[in-house]
N, C-alpha and C positions, 0 to 999 in steps of 0.2 A: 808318755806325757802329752796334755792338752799342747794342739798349737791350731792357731787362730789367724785367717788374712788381718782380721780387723783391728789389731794392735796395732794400727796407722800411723803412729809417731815412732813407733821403738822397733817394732818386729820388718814389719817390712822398708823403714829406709835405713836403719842398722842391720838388717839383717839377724836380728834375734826372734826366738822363740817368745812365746806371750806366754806372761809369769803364771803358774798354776800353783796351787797346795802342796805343799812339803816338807813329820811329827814334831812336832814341839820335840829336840832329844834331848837326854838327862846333863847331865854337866856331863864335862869335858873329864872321858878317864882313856885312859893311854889306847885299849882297846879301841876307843872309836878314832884314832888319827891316821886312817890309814887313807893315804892320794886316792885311792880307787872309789872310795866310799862318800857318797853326795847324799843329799839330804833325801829324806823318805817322803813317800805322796802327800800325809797330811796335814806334813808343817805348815806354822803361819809365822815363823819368823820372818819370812819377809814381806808379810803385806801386816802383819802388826809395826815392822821397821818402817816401811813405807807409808802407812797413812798415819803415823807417828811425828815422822819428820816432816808430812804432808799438813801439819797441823794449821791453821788459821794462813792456810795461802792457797790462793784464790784457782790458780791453773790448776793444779793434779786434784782439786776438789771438785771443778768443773767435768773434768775427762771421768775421773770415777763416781758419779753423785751418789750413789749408795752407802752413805755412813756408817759406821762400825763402831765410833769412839764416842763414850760420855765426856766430855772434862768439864769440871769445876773451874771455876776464877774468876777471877774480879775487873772491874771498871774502874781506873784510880778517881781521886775526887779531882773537880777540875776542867773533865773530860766532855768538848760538846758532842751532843746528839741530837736528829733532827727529824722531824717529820711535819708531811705536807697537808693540809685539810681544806674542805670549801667553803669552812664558817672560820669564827673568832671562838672556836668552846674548846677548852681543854677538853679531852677524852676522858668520860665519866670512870670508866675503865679500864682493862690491858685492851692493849692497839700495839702496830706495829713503829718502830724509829730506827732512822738511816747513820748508820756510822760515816756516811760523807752525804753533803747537800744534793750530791748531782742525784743521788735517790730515791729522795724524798721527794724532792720539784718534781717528780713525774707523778706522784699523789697529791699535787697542789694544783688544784681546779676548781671552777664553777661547777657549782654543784645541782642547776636545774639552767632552764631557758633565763630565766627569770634574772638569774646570777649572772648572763655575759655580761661582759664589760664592766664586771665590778671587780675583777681581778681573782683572786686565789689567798690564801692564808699558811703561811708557815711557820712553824713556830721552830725555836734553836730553846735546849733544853741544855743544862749545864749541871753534871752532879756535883754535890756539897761533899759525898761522903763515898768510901768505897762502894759500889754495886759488887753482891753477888752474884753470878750469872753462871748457869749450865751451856755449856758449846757441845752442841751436835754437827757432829762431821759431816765429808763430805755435800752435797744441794741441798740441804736439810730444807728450803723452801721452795723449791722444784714443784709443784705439787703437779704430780705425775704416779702413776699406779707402779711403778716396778722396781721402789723400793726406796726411794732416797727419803724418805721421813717415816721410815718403819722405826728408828730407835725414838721418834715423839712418838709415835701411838702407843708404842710398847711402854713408856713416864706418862703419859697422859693416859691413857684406856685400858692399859695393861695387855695388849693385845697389838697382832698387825691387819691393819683393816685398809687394804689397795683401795675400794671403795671410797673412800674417806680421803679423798687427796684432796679436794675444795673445802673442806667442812671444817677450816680456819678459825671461826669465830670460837665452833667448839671446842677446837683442839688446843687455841690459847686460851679460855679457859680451864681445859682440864688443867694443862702446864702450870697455870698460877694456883691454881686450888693443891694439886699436888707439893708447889715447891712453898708454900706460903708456909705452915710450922717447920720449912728448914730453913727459913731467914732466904730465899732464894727471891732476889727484886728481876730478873729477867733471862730470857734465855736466847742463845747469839745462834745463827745461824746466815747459810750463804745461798743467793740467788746470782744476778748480774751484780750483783754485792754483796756486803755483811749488812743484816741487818740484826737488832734484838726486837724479840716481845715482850714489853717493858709491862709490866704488872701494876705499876700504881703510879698515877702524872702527877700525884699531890709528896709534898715535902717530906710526908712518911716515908714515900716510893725513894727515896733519895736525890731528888732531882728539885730542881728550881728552873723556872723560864727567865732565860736569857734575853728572848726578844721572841715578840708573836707580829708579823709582820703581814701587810696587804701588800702583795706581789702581782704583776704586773703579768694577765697570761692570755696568750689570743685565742686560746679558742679551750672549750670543758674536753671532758670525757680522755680517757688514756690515749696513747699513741696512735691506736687504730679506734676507726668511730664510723659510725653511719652518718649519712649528710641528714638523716630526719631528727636520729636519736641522739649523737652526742657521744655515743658509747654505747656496752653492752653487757646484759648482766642478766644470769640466769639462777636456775636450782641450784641445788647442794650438791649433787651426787657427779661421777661423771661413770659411771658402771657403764654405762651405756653408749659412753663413747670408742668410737674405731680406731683406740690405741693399737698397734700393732702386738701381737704376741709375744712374750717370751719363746725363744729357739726353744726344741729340747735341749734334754743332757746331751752330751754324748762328746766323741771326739768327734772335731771339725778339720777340715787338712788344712797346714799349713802351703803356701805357695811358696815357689824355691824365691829369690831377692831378683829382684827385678835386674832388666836390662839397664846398661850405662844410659844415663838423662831420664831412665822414665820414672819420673817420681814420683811416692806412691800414695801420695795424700789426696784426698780429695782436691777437685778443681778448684778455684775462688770463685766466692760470689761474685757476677757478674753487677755493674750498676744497673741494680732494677730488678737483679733476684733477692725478694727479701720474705723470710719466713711472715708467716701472718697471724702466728696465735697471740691475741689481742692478752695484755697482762690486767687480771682482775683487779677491780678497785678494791682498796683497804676497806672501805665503805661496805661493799655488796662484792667479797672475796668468792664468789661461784659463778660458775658458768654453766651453762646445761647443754646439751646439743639440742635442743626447740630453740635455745637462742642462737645456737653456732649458725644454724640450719635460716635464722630468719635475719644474718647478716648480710642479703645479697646486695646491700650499697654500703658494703665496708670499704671504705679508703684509704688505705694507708697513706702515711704523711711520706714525708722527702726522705732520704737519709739510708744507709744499707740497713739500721737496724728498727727502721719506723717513723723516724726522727723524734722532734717535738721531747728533745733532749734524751731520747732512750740510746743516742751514739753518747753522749755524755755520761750514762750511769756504764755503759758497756767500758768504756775506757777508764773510769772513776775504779769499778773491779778489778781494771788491769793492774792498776797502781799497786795490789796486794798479791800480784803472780807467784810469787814468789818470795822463797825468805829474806826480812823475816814475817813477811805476810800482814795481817792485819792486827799491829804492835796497840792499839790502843783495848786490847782484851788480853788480859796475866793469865795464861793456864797453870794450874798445878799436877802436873803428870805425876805427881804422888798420889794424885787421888781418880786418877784415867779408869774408866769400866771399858773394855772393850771386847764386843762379839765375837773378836779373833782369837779369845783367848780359851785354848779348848780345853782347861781346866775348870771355866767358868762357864762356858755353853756348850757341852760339848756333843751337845744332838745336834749342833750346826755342822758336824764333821759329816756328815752322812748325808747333809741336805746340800754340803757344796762339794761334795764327791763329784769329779769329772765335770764343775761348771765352771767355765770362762768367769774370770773375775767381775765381767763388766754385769754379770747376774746374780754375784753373790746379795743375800738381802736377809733378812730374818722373821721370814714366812715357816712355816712348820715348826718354831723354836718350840719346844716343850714348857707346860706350867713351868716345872720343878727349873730350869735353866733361868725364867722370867724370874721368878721368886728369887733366884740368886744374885742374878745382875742388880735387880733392885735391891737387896737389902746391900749387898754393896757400894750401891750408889749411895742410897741413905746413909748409912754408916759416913761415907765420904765429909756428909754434910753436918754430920754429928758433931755434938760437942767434947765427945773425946776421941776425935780423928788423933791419928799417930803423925808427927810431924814430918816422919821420913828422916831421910839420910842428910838430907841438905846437898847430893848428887844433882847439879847442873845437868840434866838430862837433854835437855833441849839442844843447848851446844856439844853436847856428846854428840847425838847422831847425826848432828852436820858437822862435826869434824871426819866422821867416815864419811859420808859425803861428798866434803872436796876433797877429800885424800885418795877420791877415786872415781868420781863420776867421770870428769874431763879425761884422765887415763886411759879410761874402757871406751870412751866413745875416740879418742883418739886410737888405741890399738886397735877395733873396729874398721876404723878408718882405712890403717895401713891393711889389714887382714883383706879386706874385701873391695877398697878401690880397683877401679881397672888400673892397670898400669903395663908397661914395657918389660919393668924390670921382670927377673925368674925369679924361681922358688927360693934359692940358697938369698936372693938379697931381702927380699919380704922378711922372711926367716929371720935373718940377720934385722934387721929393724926392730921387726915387733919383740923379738927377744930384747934388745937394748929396752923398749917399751916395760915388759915383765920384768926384767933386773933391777929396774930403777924403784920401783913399787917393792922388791925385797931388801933392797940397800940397807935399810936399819936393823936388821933380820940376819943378816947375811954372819953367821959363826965362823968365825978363823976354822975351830974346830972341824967345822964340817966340811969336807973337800970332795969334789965331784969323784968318785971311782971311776972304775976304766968301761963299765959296764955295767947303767943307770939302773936297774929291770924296772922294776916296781916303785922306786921312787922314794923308798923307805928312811933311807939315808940323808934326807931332808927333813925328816920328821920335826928336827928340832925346830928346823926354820920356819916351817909349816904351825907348829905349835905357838913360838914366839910372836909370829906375826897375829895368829889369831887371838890371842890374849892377852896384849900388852894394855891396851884400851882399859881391859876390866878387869887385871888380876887383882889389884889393890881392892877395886868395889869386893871383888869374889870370896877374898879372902883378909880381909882385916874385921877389924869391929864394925867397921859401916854396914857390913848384914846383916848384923840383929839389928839394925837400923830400917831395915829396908821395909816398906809397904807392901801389899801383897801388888798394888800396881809395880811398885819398883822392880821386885822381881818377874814381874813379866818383860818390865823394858829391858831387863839387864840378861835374860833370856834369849831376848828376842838381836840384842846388839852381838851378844856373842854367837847363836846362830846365823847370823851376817855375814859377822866377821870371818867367821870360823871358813864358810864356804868361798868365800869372796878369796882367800889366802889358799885354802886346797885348792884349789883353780889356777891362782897365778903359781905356785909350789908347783905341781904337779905339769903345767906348762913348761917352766923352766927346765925342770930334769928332762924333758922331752927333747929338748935340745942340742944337738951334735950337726954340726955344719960338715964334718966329715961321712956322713952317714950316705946311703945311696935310699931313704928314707923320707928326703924333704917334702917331696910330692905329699907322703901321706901324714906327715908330720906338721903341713899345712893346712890338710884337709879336718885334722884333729882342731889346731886350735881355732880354726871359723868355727865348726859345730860348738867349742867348749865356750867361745866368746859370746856367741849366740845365745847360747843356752844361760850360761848365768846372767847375761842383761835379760834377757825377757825374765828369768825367776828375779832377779833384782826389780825391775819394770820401775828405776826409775820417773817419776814426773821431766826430772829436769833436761829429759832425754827428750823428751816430745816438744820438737820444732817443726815449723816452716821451712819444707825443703826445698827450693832452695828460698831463703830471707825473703822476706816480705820487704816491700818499697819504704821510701822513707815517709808518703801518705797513706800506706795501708798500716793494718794490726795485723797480728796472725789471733785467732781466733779461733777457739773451738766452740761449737754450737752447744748453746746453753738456755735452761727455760728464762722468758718464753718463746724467746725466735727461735723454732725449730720448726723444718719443714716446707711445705709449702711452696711457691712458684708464682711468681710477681707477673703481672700482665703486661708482656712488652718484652720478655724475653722466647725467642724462638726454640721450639724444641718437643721431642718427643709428649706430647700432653699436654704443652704451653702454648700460648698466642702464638697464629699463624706454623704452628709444626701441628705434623701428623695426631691428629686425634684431638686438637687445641682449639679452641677458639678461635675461627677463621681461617683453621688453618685446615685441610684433607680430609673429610670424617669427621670434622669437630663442628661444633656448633658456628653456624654461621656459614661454615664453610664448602666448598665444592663437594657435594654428597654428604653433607654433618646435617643436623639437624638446622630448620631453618636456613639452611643455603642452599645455591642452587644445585638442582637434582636430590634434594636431601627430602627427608620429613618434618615434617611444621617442627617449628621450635617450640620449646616449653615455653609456659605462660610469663609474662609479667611476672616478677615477684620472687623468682627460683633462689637457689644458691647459687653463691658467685661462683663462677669459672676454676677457681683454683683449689686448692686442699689448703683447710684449714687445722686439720687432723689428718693425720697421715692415714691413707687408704690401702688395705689389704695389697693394693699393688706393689706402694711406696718401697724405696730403702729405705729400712728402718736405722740403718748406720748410725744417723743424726741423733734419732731418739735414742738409741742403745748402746753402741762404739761410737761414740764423738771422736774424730778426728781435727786438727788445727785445718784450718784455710790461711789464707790471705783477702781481707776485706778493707774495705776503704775506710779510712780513718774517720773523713767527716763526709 
């Protein structure tokens, strides 16, 4: 199995393995219940489970941005929506709108020299009638090459084009010409927020103005801006930018869990280390590298994340971390398309063979899998969609959720803290830990023999617990009810489940406190604990260890602050450290360029000091394994 250092939240301070692939199997027949037997390499039951339950909440979409899931659903009427502009003109067009204010005011600017001090325009937009609306999963507006808007290019161009991460204008209108004869008004997606790309601002489009308001702003241009220009704004393309590579394939070593206190998350931003890639205007949504390259009096404002209210839309996102995430968009998971589904794509089996989750993407897919997914999305949007089962699916898979998240990162806990106590008393814990999770399970019938071998004699316990959830869906009328989405969920919950119960099952029987075996009977359940949270990989696992302040956030780096190295913090490549501005070898510096003992400095006019694109040197961690920090609140 794949294991990864860079599962920074789950693997190294839980001490689990980082979830990999592992076959979609057949229903449940007596043959396959055997304790010994775990899921096979290509399953996706648990990352169809996981960015399932991951749906329209903001943290595990963050950490993962590479989307997987189509879903269909609506806007109720009612519902405000907002975006910010630097005239009085409704949007002749699709444009982008903020499902909270603090997102849009970062689009609300003067929109030439000419414009200061006339303020900003915002307008609040209120729909009359249900909106239809497509949600793309996980950073669907990242625009970043390494995958998180390959399921838009693939609805909009019918293809994956890394290329094409800036090329916005185009890509909302292919989405609206594509969804327009399916009655489809907008499509929702997440950056530092949820935002939709709203298809039509006129009464048809189902919306009415609220209020168009002259708002009060000190100064144009985004977050980050030049003292000449205001802001900054390039081509279309960014091919040409020195995004960091894709790793190969391949397996990567896992590190054994760190030592007691060394915790294994990245460091906090420091006040004054702040990423600098500057977020395009709706207006002129590209950037180029001629213009990254001609930013050399770019200023970032006050604030960890840029200021000039970009801590506001950061913390605005937080409000949606979790379930049940961002509640003013209805999904209908009877009508879910998802890439994970290898009865649907399943030339994707071979292209995420042996890769780390944080790389799966849907580059290489085949025509004939495109052709498929799409006609089943269509279909979705059709007028004779199948209504489904009326199966509450959403509260399904967060009732397994808390009926074991908190359990496993507590047994975790006991398995792998340092402590005093010996083996027989760990032992004794984390068993009371496992028993309590079979309690409803637990058959008079079945009674511990004198000599456990293979575990078999739990079978039933083991089977009851993994099918209580779904026997009624599996087996009553409600399956000829089912969507072909339903049965991948109901698939996918019972491959879950299934595993989640042969693990604690199979622990249990394990257990004899008379045994001269504790040592290695301890040593089993860390590996087995390990090993099903990272295949689990839940989100709700990835915290700040230890808590962030009561004025800091825990934060994982999301577009566009990523990267980067603010001027005023000391350090290997930064102001005044080795190689830094001022600092040893660095420019300015004792033997750096333009310092003393050094060679003439470059001209007037260069790029600034720091990376605004991360450089062949960089860790790419930030851009590829997002890990949580600790940053300052305001």
């Amino acid at each position: 199995m794949l294991l990864r250092a860079s599962l920074a939240a789950v693997a190294a301070a839980a001490g689990v393995s980082h979830a990999q692939q592992i076959p979609l199997v057949a229903p449940f027949h007596d043959s396959e219940w055997s304790l010994l037997r775990g899921p096979s390499e290509n399953s996706t039951h648990n990352l169809v489970f996981d960015t399932v339950h991951a749906l329209l909440q903001h943290w595990p979409n963050t950490r993962y941005r590479n989307g997987h899931n189509m879903v269909p659903g609506t806007v109720a009427p009612g519902t405000l929506l907002y975006h910010g502009r630097a005239d009085d003109q409704l949007p002749p067009g699709p444009q982008w709108i903020a499902t909270d204010p603090e997102h849009s005011m970062g689009f609300c600017r003067a929109g030439s020299r000419t414009d200061e001090g006339k303020g900003c325009w915002h307008l609040t937009l209120v729909t009359h009638r249900e909106l239809n609306v497509l949600y793309f999963d996980g950073s669907g507006a990242a625009k970043m090459p390494y995958g998180s808007m390959d399921t838009q290019d693939i609805v909009g161009w019918g293809n994956v084009y890394p290329d094409r991460s800036f090329s916005e204008r185009d890509r909302i209108e292919a989405l609206c010409n594509w969804g327009k004869p399916f009655g489809v008004d907008g499509f929702v997606r997440m950056e530092m927020d949820f935002e939709m790309m709203l298809c039509d601002f006129t009464p048809t489009g189902g919306v009415d103005v609220l209020s168009f308001l002259n708002l009060h702003r000190e100064s144009r241009g985004p977050p980050f801006q030049t003292r000449e220009e205001g802001g900054i704004c390039g081509g279309d393309h960014l091919s040409d930018l020195p995004f960091p590579p894709p790793p190969p394939p391949g397996d990567l070593p896992f590190p054994p869990p760190p030592p007691p206190g060394n915790h294994p998350f990245p460091p906090p931003l420091l006040h004054g280390d702040v990423p600098f890639l500057p977020p395009p205007s709706r207006d002129c949504p590209s950037l180029s590298l001629d213009a990254l390259n001609n930013t050399h009096n770019l200023q970032p404002l006050a604030g960890p994340f840029g200021g000039n209210g970009a801590n506001a839309v950061v913390l605005a996102g937080h409000w949606h971390n979790h379930y049940p995430g961002e509640t003013r968009i209805k999904l209908d998971l009877t009508r879910l398309v998802s890439f994970y589904d290898i009865d649907l794509a399943p030339s994707l089996i071979d292209v995420r063979y042996g890769v780390e989750r944080w790389f799966h993407r849907l580059e290489n897919i085949t025509d004939t899998d495109i052709r498929a997914a799409m006609s089943r999305l269509e279909n979705a949007f059709g007028p004779s969609r199948d209504p489904g089962s009326g199966v509450d699916w959403q509260t399904l898979f967060h009732v397994i959720v808390d009926r074991f998240a908190n359990r496993f990162e507590y047994l975790n806990h006991t398995l792998f803290e340092p402590t005093e106590a010996n083996t027989t008393t760990i032992l004794n814990e984390a068993q009371e830990h496992v028993k309590r999770m079979l309690l409803p399970y637990m058959l008079e019938s079945v009674q511990r023999p004198a000599t456990t071998g293979d575990g078999s004699w739990a079978t039933p316990i083991f089977k009851l617990c993994a099918t209580s959830h779904t026997k009624f869906i599996s087996s009553s009328a409600l399956t000829s009810k089912l969507t072909p989405s339903e049965h991948l969920l109901l698939k996918s919950i019972n491959g879950v489940n299934k595993e989640i119960c042969r693990t604690v099952t199979k622990m249990w029987t394990q257990f004899d406190p008379s045994t001269d075996l504790a040592d290695s009977v301890l040593e089993d359940w860390r590996m087995e604990t390990k090993r099903l949270m990272g295949w689990l990989d839940w989100g709700v696992w990835v915290k700040c260890r230890p808590a962030c302040s009561f004025d800091e956030v825990c934060y994982i780096p999301m577009w566009p602050w990523i990267g980067g190295r603010m001027p005023g913090r000391p350090g290997p490549g930064g102001p005044g450290g080795p190689g830094g501005p001022g600092g040893p070898g660095g420019p300015g510096g004792p033997g750096g360029p333009g310092g003393p003992g050094g060679p003439p400095g470059p001209p007037p006019g260069g790029p600034p000091p720091f990376a605004v694109f991360p450089s062949e040197d960089d860790d790419d961690d930030d851009w590829q394994r997002p890990g949580p920090r600790c940053v300052p609140r305001i």
